[in-house]
N, CA, C and O atoms as a GROMACS GRO file, in nm:
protein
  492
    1UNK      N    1   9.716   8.025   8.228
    1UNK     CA    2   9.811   8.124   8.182
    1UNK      C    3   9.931   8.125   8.277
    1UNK      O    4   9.898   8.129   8.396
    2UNK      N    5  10.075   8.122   8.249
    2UNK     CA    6  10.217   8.109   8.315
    2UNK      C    7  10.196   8.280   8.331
    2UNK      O    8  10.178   8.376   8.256
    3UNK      N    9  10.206   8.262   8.428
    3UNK     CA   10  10.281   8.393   8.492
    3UNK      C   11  10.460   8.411   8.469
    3UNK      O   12  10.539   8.316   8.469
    4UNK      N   13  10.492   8.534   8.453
    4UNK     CA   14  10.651   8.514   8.470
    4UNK      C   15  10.696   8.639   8.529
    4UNK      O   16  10.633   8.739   8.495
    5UNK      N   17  10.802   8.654   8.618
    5UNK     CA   18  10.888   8.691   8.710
    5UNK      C   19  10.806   8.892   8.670
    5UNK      O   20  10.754   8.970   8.750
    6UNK      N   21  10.828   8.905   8.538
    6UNK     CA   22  10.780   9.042   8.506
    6UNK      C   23  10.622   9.059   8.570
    6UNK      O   24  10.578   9.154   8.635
    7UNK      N   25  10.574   8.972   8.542
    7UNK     CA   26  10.402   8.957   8.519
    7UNK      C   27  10.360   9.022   8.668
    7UNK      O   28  10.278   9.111   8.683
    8UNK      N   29  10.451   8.943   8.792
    8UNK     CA   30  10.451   8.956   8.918
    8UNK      C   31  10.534   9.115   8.960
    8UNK      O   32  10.468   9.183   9.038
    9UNK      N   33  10.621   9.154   8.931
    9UNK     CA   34  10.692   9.282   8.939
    9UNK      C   35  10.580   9.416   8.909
    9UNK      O   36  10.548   9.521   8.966
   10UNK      N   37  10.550   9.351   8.799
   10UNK     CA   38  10.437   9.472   8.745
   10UNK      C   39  10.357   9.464   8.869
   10UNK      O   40  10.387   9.551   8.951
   11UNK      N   41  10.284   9.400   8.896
   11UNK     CA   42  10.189   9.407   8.983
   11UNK      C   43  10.232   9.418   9.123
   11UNK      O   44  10.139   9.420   9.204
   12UNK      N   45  10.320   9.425   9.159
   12UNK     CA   46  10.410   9.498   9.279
   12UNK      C   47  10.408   9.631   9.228
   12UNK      O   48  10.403   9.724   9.309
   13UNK      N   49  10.411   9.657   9.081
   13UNK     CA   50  10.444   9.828   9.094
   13UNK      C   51  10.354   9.858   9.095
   13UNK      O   52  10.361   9.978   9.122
   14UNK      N   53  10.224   9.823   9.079
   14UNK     CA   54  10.056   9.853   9.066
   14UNK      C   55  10.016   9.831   9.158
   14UNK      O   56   9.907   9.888   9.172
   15UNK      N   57  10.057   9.744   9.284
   15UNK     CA   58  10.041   9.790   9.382
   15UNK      C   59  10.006   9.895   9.449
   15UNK      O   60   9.904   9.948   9.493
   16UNK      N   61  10.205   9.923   9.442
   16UNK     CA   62  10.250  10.040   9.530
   16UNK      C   63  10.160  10.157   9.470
   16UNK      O   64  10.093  10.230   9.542
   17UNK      N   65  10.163  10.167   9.343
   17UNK     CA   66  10.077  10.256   9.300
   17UNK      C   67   9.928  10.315   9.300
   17UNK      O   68   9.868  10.415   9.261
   18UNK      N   69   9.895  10.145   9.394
   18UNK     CA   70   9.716  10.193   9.415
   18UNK      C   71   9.791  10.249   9.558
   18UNK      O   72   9.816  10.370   9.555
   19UNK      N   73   9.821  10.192   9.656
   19UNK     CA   74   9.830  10.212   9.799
   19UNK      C   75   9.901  10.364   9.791
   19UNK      O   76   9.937  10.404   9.902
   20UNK      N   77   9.927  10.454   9.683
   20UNK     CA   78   9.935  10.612   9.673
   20UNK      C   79   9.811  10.668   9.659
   20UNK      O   80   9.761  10.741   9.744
   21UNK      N   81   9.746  10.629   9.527
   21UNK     CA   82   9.633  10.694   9.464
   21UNK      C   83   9.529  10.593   9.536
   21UNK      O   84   9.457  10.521   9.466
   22UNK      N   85   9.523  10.591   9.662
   22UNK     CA   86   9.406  10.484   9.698
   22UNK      C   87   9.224  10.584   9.670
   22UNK      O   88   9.113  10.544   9.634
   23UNK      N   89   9.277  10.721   9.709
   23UNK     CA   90   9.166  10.785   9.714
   23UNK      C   91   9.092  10.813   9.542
   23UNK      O   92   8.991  10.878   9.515
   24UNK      N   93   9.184  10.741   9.450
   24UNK     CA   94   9.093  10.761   9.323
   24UNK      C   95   9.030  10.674   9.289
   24UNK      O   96   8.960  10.634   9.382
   25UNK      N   97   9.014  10.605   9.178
   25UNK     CA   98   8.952  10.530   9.105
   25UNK      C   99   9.023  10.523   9.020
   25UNK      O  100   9.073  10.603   8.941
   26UNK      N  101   9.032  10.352   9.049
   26UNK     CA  102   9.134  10.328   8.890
   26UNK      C  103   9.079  10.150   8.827
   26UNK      O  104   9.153  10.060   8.866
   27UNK      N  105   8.977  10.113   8.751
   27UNK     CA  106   8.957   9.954   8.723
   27UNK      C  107   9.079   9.946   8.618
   27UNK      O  108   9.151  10.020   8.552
   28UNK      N  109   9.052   9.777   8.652
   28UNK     CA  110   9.096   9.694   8.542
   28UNK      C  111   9.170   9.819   8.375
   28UNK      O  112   9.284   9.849   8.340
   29UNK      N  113   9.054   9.848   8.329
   29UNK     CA  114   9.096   9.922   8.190
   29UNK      C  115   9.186  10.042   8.211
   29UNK      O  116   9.254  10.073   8.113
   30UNK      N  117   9.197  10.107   8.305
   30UNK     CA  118   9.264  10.190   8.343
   30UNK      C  119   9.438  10.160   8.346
   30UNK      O  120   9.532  10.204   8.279
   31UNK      N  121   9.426  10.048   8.472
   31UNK     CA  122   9.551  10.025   8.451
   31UNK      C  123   9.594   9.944   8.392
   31UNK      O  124   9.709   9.922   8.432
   32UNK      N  125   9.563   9.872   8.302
   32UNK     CA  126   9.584   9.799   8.170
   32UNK      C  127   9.674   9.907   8.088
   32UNK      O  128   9.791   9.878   8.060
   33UNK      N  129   9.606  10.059   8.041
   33UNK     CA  130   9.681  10.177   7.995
   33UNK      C  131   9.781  10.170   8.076
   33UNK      O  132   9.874  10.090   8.068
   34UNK      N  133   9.761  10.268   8.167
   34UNK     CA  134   9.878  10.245   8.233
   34UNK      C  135   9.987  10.207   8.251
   34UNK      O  136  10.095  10.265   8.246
   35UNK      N  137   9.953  10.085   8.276
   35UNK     CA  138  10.125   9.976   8.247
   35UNK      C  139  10.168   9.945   8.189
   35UNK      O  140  10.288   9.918   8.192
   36UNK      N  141  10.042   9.923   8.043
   36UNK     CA  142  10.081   9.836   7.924
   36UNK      C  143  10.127   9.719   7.974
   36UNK      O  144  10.234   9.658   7.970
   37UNK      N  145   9.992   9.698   8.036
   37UNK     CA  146   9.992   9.535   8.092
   37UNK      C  147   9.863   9.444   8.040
   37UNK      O  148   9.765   9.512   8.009
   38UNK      N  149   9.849   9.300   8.027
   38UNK     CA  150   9.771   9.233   7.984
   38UNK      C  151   9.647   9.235   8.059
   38UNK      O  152   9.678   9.163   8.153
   39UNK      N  153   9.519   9.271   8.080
   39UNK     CA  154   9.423   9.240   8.155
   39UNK      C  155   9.404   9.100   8.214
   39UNK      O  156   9.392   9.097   8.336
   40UNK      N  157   9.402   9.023   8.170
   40UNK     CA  158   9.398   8.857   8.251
   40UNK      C  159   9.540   8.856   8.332
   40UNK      O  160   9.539   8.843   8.454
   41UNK      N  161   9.670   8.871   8.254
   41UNK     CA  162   9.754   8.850   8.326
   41UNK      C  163   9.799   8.926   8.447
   41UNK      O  164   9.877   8.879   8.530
   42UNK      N  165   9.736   9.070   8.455
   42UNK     CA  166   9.733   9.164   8.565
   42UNK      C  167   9.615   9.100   8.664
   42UNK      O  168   9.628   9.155   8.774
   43UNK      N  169   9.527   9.024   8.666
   43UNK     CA  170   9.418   8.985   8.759
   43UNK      C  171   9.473   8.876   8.827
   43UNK      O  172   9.440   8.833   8.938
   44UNK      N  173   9.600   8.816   8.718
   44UNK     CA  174   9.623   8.678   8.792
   44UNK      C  175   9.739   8.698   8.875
   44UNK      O  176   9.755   8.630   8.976
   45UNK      N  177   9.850   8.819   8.827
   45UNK     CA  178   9.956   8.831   8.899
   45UNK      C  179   9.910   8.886   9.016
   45UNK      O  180   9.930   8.834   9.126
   46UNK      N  181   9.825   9.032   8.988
   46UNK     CA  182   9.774   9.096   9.120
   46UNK      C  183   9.705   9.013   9.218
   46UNK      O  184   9.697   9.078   9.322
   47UNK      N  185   9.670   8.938   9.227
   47UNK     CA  186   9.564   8.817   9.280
   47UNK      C  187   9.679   8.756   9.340
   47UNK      O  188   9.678   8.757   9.463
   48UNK      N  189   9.789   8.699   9.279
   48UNK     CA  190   9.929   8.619   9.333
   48UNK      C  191   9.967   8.673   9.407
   48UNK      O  192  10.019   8.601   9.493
   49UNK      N  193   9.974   8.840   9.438
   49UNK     CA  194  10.107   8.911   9.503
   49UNK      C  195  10.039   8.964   9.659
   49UNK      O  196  10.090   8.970   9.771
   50UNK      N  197   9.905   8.996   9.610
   50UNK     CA  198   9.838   9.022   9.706
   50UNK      C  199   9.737   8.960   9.819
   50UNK      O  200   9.717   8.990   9.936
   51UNK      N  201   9.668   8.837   9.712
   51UNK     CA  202   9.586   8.778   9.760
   51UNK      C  203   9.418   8.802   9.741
   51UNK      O  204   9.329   8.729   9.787
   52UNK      N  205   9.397   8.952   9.643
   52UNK     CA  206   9.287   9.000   9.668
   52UNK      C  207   9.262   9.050   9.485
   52UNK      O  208   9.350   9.049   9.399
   53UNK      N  209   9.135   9.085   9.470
   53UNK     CA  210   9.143   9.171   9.356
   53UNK      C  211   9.146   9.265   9.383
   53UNK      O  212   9.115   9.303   9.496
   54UNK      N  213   9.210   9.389   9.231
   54UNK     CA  214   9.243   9.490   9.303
   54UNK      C  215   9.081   9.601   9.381
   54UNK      O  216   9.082   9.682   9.474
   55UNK      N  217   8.999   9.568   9.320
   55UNK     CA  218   8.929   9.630   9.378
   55UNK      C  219   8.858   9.593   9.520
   55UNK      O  220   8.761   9.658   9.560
   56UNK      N  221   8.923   9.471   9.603
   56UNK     CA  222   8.916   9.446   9.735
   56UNK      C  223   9.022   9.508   9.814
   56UNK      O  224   9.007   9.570   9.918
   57UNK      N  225   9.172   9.473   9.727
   57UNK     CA  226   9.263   9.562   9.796
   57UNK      C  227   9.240   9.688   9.835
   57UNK      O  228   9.256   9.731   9.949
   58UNK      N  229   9.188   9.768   9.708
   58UNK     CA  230   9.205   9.905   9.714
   58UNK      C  231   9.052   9.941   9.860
   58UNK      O  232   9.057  10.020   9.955
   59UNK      N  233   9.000   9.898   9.842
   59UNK     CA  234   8.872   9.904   9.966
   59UNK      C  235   9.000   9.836  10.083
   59UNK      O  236   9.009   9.892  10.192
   60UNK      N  237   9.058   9.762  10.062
   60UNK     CA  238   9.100   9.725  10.245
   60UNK      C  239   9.224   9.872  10.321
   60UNK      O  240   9.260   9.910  10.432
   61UNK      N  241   9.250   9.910  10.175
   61UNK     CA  242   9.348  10.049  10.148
   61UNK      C  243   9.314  10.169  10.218
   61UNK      O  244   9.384  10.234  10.296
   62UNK      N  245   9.166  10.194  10.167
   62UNK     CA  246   9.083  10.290  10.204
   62UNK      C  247   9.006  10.282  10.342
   62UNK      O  248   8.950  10.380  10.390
   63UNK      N  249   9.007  10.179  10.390
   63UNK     CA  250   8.958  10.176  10.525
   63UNK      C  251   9.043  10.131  10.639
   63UNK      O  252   9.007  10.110  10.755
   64UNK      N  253   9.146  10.120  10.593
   64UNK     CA  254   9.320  10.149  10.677
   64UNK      C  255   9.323  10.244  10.681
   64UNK      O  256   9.344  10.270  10.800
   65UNK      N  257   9.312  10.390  10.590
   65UNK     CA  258   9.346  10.482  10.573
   65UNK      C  259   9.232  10.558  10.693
   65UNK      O  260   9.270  10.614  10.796
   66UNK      N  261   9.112  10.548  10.659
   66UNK     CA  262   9.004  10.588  10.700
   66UNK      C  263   9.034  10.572  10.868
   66UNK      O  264   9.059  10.665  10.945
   67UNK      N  265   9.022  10.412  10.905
   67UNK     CA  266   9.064  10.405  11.041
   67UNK      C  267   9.140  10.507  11.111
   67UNK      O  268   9.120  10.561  11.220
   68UNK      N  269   9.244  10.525  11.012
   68UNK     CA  270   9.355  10.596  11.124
   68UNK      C  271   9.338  10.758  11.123
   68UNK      O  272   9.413  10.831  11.189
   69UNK      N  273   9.236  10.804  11.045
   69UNK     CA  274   9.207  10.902  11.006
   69UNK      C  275   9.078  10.952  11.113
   69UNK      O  276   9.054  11.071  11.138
   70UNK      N  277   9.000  10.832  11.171
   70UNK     CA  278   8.905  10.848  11.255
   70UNK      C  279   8.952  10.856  11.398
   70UNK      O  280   8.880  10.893  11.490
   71UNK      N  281   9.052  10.826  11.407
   71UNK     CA  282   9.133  10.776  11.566
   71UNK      C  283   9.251  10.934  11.592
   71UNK      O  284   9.256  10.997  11.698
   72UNK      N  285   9.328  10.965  11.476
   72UNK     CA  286   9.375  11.060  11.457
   72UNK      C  287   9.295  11.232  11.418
   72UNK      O  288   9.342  11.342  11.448
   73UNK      N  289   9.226  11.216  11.378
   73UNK     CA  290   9.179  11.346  11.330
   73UNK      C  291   9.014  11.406  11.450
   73UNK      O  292   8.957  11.346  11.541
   74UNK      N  293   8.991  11.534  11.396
   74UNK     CA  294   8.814  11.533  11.433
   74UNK      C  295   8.726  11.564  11.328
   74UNK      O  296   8.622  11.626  11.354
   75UNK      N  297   8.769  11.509  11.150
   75UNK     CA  298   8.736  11.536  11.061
   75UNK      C  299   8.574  11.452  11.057
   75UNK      O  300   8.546  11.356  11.130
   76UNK      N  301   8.515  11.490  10.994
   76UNK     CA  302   8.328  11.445  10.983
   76UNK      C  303   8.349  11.345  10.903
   76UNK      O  304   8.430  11.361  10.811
   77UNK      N  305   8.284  11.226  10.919
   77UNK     CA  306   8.250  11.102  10.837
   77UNK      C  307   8.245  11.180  10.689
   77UNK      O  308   8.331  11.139  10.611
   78UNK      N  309   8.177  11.264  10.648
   78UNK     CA  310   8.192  11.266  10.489
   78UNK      C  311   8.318  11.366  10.439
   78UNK      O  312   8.318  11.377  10.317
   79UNK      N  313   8.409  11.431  10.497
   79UNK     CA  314   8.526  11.426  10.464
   79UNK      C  315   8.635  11.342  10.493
   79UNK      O  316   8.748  11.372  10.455
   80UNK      N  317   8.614  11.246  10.553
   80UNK     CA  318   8.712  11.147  10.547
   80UNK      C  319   8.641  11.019  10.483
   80UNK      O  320   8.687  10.907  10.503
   81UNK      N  321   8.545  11.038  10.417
   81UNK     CA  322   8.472  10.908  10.290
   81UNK      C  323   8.539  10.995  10.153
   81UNK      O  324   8.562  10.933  10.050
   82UNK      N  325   8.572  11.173  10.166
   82UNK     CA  326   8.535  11.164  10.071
   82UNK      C  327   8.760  11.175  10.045
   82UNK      O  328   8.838  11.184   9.949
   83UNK      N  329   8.768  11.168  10.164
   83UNK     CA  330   8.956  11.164  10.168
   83UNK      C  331   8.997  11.064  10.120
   83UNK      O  332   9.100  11.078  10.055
   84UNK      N  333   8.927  10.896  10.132
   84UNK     CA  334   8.932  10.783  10.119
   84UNK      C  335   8.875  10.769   9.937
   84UNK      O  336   8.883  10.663   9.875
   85UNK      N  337   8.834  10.867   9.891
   85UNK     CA  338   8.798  10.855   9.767
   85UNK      C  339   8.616  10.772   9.769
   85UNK      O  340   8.574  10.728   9.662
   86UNK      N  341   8.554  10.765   9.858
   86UNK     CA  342   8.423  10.733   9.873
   86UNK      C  343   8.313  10.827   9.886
   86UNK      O  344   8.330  10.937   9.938
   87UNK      N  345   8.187  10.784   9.836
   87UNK     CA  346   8.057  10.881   9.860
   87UNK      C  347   8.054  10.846  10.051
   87UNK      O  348   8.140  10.771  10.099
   88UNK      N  349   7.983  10.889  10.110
   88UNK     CA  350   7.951  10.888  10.249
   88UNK      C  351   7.864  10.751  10.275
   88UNK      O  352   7.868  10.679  10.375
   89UNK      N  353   7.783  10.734  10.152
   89UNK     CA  354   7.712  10.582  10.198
   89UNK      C  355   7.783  10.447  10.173
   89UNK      O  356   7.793  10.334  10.221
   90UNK      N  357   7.834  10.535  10.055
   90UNK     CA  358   7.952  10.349   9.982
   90UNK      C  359   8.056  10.356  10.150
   90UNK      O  360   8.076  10.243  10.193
   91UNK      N  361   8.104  10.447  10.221
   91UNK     CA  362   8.172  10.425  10.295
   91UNK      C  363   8.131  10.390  10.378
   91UNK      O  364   8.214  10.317  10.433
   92UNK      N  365   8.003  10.399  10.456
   92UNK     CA  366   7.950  10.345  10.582
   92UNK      C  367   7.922  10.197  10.536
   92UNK      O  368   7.918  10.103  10.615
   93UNK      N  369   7.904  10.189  10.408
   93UNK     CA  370   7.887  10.030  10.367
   93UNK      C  371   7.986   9.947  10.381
   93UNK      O  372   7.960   9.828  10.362
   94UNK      N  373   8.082   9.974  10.405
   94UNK     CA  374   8.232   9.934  10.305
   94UNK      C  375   8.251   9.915  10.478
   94UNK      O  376   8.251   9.805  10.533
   95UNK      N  377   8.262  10.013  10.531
   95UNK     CA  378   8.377   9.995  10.670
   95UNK      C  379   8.331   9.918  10.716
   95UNK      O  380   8.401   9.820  10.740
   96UNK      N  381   8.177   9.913  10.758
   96UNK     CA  382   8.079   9.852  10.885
   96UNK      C  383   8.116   9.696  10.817
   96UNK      O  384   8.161   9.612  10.895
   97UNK      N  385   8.099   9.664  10.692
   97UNK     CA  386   8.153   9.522  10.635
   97UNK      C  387   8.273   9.461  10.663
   97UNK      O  388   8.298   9.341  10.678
   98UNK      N  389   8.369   9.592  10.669
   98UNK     CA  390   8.509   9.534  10.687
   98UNK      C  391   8.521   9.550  10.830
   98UNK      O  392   8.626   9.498  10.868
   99UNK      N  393   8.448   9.606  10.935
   99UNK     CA  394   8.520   9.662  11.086
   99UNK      C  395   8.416   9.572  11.172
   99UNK      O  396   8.454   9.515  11.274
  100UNK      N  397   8.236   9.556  11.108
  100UNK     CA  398   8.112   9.547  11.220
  100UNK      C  399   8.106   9.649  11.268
  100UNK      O  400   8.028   9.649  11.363
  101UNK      N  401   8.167   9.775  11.243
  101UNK     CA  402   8.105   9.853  11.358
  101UNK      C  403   8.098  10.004  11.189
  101UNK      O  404   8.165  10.022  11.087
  102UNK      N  405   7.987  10.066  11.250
  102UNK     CA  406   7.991  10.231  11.164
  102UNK      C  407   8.107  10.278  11.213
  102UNK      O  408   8.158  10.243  11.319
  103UNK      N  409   8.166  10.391  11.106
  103UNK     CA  410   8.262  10.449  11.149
  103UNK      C  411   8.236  10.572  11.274
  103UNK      O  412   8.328  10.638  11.325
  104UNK      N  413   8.109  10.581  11.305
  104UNK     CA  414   8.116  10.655  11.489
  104UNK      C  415   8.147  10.604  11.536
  104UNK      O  416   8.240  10.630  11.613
  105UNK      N  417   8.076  10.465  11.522
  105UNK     CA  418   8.107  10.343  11.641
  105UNK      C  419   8.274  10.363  11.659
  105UNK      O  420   8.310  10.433  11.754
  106UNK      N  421   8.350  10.318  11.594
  106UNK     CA  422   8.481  10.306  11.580
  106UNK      C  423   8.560  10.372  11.588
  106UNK      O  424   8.674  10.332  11.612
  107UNK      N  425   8.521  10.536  11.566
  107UNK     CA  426   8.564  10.635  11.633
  107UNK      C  427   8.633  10.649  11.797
  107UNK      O  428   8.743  10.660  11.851
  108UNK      N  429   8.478  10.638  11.836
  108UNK     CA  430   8.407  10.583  12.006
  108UNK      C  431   8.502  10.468  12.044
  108UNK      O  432   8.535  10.441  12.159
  109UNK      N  433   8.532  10.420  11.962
  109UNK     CA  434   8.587  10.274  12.095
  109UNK      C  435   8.703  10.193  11.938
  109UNK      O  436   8.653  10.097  11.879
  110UNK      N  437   8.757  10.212  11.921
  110UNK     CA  438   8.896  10.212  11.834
  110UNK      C  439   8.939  10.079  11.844
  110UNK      O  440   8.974  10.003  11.753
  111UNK      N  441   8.930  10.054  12.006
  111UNK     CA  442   9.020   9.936  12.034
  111UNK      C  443   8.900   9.802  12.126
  111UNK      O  444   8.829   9.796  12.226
  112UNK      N  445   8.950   9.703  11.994
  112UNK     CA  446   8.778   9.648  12.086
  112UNK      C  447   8.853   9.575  12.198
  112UNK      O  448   8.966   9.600  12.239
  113UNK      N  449   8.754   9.464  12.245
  113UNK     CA  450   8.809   9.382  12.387
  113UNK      C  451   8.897   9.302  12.317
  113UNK      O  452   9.013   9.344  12.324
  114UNK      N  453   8.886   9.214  12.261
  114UNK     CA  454   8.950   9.090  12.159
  114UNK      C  455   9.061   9.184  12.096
  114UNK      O  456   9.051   9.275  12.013
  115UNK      N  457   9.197   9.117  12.181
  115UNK     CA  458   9.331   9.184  12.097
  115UNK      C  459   9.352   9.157  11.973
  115UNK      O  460   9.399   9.244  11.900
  116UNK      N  461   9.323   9.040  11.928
  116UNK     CA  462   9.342   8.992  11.793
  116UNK      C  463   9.315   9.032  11.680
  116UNK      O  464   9.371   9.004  11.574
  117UNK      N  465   9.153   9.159  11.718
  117UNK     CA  466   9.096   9.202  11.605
  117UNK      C  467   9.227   9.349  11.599
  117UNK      O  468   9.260   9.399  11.492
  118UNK      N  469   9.273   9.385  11.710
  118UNK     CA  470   9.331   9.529  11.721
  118UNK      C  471   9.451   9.497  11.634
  118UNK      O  472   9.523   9.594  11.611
  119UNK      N  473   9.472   9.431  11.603
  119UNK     CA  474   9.608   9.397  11.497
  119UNK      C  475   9.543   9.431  11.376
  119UNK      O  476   9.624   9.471  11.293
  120UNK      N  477   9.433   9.430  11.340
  120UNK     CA  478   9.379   9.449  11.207
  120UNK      C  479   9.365   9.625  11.167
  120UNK      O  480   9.365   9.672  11.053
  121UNK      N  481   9.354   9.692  11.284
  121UNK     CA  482   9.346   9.840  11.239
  121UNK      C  483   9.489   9.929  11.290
  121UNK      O  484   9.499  10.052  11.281
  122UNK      N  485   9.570   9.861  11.332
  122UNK     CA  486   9.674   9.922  11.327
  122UNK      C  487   9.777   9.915  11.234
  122UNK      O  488   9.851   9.822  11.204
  123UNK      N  489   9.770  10.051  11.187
  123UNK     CA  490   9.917  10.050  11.037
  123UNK      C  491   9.992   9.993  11.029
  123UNK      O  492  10.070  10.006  10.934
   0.00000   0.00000   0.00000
């Protein structure tokens, strides 16, 4: 399927639009309404612009968010799973996958030894 110049725009605006509403839930059929966009051709543009599907993006969204929310705040793991739009277990699943560490852990020690990884949790 050709992608064209629109195909890619849209999915810049669906983007920006998950990285607002990161804390909801939105699949495929959703924003298909939404945009009045093609389902295949929204998987292939979003996939082009970003690199991810959207439902990897929107998880790398939510635990950016989360991070800085654990380093900044003294809010409890299940109000900031449930700020991030997550149950408390999908989120300890989700971060520890994306970080290695639980979100106490990461709380506790923010900034590991290896500078390279510290580029990954800063906004």
């Amino acid at each position: 399927m050709q992608l064209k110049k629109e195909d890619l725009e849209k999915a810049k605006q669906i983007q920006e639009f998950l990285e607002k509403n990161y804390h909801q839930s939105y699949g495929y059929q959703d924003l298909v309404k939404l945009f009045a966009v093609n389902k295949n051709k929204l998987k292939l543009a979003f996939t082009a612009v970003t690199n991810d599907t959207i439902h990897a993006y929107v998880t790398k969204v939510r635990i950016k968010q989360a991070k800085n929310l654990l380093v900044t705040t003294n809010l409890n793991i299940t109000s900031i799973a449930k700020k991030v739009g997550l149950d408390k277990s999908n989120f300890n699943i989700q971060f520890k996958k994306a970080t290695g560490k639980t979100p106490s852990s990461w709380r506790n020690d923010p900034f590991p030894a290896n500078p390279d990884i510290m580029q990954h949790w800063l906004p």
